[in-house]
C-alpha positions, 0 to 999 in steps of 0.5 A: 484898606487906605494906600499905606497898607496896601503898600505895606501889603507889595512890600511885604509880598515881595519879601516873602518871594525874595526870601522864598527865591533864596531858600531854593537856591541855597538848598539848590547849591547844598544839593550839588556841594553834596553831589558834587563831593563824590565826584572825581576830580576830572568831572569836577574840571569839565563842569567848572570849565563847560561852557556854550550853549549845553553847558552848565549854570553858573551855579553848577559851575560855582560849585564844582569850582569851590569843590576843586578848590577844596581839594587843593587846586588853584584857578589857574590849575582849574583853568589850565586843565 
């Protein structure tokens, strides 16, 4: 195997774990937009607005924010409370 192929073969590996990478995480943010869709909306407020060491990832937050913003609140409201 000459060092062009080898090449090819990193770029290629690295490519599968990239788009494996993020398959998960949409499947990980389908998995809470559907969780969090049941959810009430004082819930969602405390997941959007957690923070410090216990709260929760970007991700969940992300997407109760979209999940409130979906329900007609605005940032400012969403921070506000």
């Amino acid at each position: 195997m000459g060092l062009f192929d080898k090449v090819v073969k990193v770029a290629k590996d690295a490519g599968t774990v990239t788009a494996n990478s993020i398959s998960a995480k949409a499947n990980e943010i389908r998995h809470l937009q559907e969780k969090y869709a049941l959810m009430s909306d004082d819930e969602l407020i405390h997941i959007a607005s957690s923070n410090g060491l216990f709260g929760k990832t970007q991700t969940e937050k992300g997407a109760a924010f979209r999940e409130l913003r979906s329900r007609g609140y605005n940032p400012d409201d969403i921070r506000s409370r």
